[in-house]
Each structure stands twice: as structure tokens, then as C-alpha cells.
Residue, then its C-alpha position, 0 to 999 in steps of 0.5 A: x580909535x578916533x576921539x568920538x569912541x574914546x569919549x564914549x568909552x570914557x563915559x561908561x567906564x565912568x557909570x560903573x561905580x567904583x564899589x562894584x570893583x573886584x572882590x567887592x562886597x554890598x549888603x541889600x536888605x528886603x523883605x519878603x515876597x518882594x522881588x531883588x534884583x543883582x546885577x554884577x559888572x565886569x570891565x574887560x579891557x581886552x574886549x575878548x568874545x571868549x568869556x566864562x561866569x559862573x554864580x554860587x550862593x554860600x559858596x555852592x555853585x548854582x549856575x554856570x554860564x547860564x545853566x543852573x545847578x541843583x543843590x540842597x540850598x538852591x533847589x528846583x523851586x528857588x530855580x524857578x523863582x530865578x531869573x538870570x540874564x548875561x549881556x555885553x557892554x561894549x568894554x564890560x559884561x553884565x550878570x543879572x541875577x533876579x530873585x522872585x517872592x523871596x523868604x528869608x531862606x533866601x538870606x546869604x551871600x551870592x558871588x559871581x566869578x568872572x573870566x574872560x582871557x587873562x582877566x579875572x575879578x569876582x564881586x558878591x552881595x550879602x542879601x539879608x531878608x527882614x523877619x521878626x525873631x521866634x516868640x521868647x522862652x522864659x523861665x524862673x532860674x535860682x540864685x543858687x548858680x551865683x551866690x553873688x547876687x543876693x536878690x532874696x533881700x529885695x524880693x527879686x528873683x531872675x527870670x532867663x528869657x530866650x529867643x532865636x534871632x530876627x533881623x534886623x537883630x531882635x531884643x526880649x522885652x518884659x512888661x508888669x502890671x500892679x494895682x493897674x500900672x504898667x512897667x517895662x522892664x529891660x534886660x541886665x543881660x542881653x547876649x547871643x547872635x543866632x540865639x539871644x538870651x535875657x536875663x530879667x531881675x522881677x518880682x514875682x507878686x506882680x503880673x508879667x509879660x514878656x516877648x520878643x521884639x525887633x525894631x519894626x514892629x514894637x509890643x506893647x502890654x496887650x500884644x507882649x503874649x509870648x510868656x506870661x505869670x500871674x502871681x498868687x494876689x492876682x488869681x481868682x478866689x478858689x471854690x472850696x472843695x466842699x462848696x463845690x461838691x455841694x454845687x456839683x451834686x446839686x446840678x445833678x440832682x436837679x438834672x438826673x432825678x425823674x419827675x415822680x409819678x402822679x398816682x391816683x388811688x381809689x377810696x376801696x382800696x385806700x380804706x382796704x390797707x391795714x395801715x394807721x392811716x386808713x384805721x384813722x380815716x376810718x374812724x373819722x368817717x365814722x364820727x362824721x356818719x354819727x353826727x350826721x345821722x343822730x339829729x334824724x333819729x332824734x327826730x324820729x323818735x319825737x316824732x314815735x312819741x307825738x303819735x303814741x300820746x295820741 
């Protein structure tokens, strides 16, 4: 082998870096519908043509030599959002593997093993995907299940919180509101992986919210929504039931009640009733006829008399 080849091996066994060794193990972090790329290397100093690969992801073999394999974790759909391409450098041998439009079910570790002759090595990457965790779950627990903590004394009652788990690894966060100020609460206990769980120590007589959060994306009072309690200072004035009833039957009468009839009744058959009413329209009619008609007989009979003494 002359010197110029020597020097050329030298220069790509040194671009191979050192953390893609045998049984290496690299974290890629992404978030979703982006596109990741894993490429392996594999150094083959016997330079043997004969060589075999085969790929899993979470220990489930997925592709073998080129040819992929169904699973219940690797189905036909996240097939076609894979690309794989396996080629020769000289003393070494690459696998690519691209993933498309990932999601967070694409979280996991994908290894490829190598074989080529007698030589032997396999490398893997854990690829985590960002999401943020489910909204929280709370509810007000009793101090009865630990009789250590006498919370009654400062008027504080624990309040459990639970979410499942984001990445990077989530928190639940509680917020009040009190004669218009604002405080944030963490927890006094903070546990779990896949499931996180909270515990708060609150008062009940002030508004609360609370959520979980991760560090990407921070809540605040107005976007912290996932449990919210009101106390019974800050609920509106409830309407007495009689109040309401009287409201509710006005609305009805004032909706259901027909516009009552115009109906005109003539004098006949007004003066024809045996009613007190039509008796005194009667007798008013009467006394209004007399007054009118006693002047004409008064002048009348002045008149008779003028004639006679003639």
C-alpha cells in the first residue's frame, strides 16, 4: 500500500467520531413534524463485501438488510415515513436511517447491529420527541389519611394534583386570586415519571387555578385552566327562590296571556240586561229626559194661560 492511500485511510478513520464506537449510545432531542436523520458507521478493517445489518426500535426488529418488517410498533404508515440508505466508505459502512413528520410516538431507542465476517459492533440512538404533559387532575384530599400535618390551625387544606408526563419533564403549577392579587404556588411535593403527581397546601376561601407546565411553554393566571375553584366569597349573590319565581311567572304572563277582545256592545242590548248597572243607566237616562223636557212644559203651559185670559 503506497504512502498516498495510507494517508487517505488516515484521514477517514479519523472523521469517524469516536462516540459512534461499538455499543455507543446518543440522545437526539426534536419536535414534532420535523424530519431526523440517524446515521451509523461501522469500521471494517478487513474490507470484507460480504456484510449483514439488521435495525430494531425498542428492541423489535424493523428492518433487515433493506427490508423492512411489520410490527405492532413499526406499522406500515411509519414505514412510509422512513427512508433507509446503506452504502460503502471505503474501509467503513454506513446506515441512514431518516424519519419524516415525527410524533411523539416515534420516542424510543433505534439500535442497528452490524456484521460483516468476523467483525461485529452495534450502536443505538435514544431519540425523545418535545410535547407538553396532559392537563392536570386535582382534587381536595382530608388531612385524615396523615394525622401529622394539622393544617386546620392555619386554615390550609391539601389539595392532590396529577398529570402525565411531557418532555422535557413537566411540573403542576397552582395559581390565587384574592382582593385582586395574584400568587403562585408550587408544590410541597412533586413525584412520579410517566405520571407526576402534586401536592399543594391552599386555602380554600380564595380563587384558584392550576395546570401543567413544562419548560417550553410557561403559564400564567389567564392560560393556567386545566382546574379551577372558586370560593363561596367570590360566587355571585344567589336570587331567592321566591324572587325568582315571581320574575319567572312574570315573564310568563307577560309572554303567554292573549290580548283580550275589543268588544263593542250596543245601547238595546246594554238597557236589555237585568243587571244593577243597566237598572241605574236607566234611571240616569230618566232624570236626564225629565230635566230636559220640564222647561218645554213649563213654557207650555204659560203660554195655555196667556191665551185663556184672552
Amino acid at each position: 500500500m503506497n504512502l498516498k492511500k495510507k494517508f487517505l485511510l488516515l484521514i477517514i478513520s479519523a472523521a469517524v467520531p469516536l462516540c459512534l464506537s461499538d455499543h455507543s449510545l446518543q440522545e437526539i432531542t426534536s419536535y414534532e413534524d420535523r424530519t431526523v436523520t440517524l446515521s451509523y458507521y461501522f469500521h471494517d478493517p478487513a474490507n470484507v463485501n460480504e456484510c449483514t445489518y439488521s435495525l430494531t426500535f425498542d428492541t423489535v426488529l424493523f428492518n433487515n438488510n433493506g427490508t423492512f418488517i411489520t410490527s405492532d410498533i413499526y406499522t406500515p404508515d411509519k414505514q412510509q415515513r422512513s427512508r433507509l440508505n446503506a452504502k460503502r466508505i471505503f474501509q467503513s459502512f454506513q446506515v441512514t436511517l431518516e424519519l419524516n413528520n415525527i410524533n411523539k410516538s416515534d420516542a424510543g431507542v433505534y439500535g442497528c447491529y452490524f456484521q460483516c465476517g468476523v467483525t461485529e459492533s452495534s450502536q443505538s440512538y435514544l431519540l425523545q420527541i418535545y410535547h407538553p404533559p396532559k392537563p392536570a387532575d386535582c382534587n381536595w384530599v382530608s388531612t385524615a389519611e396523615d394525622p401529622s400535618l394539622d393544617l386546620g390551625q392555619y386554615n390550609l387544606s391539601i389539595l392532590f394534583c396529577s398529570a402525565t408526563n411531557g418532555h422535557p419533564t413537566s411540573a403542576i403549577i397552582c395559581f390565587s386570586q384574592h382582593n385582586q392579587i395574584t400568587s403562585v404556588h408550587a408544590p410541597k411535593q412533586l413525584t412520579g415519571v410517566e405520571v407526576i403527581e402534586a401536592k399543594f397546601w391552599l386555602s380554600r376561601d380564595v380563587h384558584i387555578r392550576c395546570c401543567s407546565m413544562y419548560p417550553l411553554y410557561q403559564k400564567n393566571w389567564d392560560s393556567c385552566k386545566d382546574y379551577e375553584t372558586i370560593s363561596p366569597s367570590h360566587l355571585p349573590t344567589p336570587v331567592s327562590d321566591s324572587g325568582l319565581i315571581k320574575e319567572v311567572n312574570d315573564i310568563k304572563t307577560a309572554t303567554t296571556e292573549p290580548f283580550p277582545e275589543k268588544v263593542t256592545i250596543s245601547p238595546i242590548v246594554k238597557f236589555g240586561t237585568n243587571n244593577s248597572s243597566g237598572i241605574a243607566s236607566r234611571a240616569i237616562f230618566s232624570i236626564a229626559h225629565a230635566i230636559l223636557v220640564l222647561p218645554v212644559l213649563i213654557a207650555l203651559l204659560g203660554i195655555v194661560f196667556d191665551f185663556s185670559s184672552i
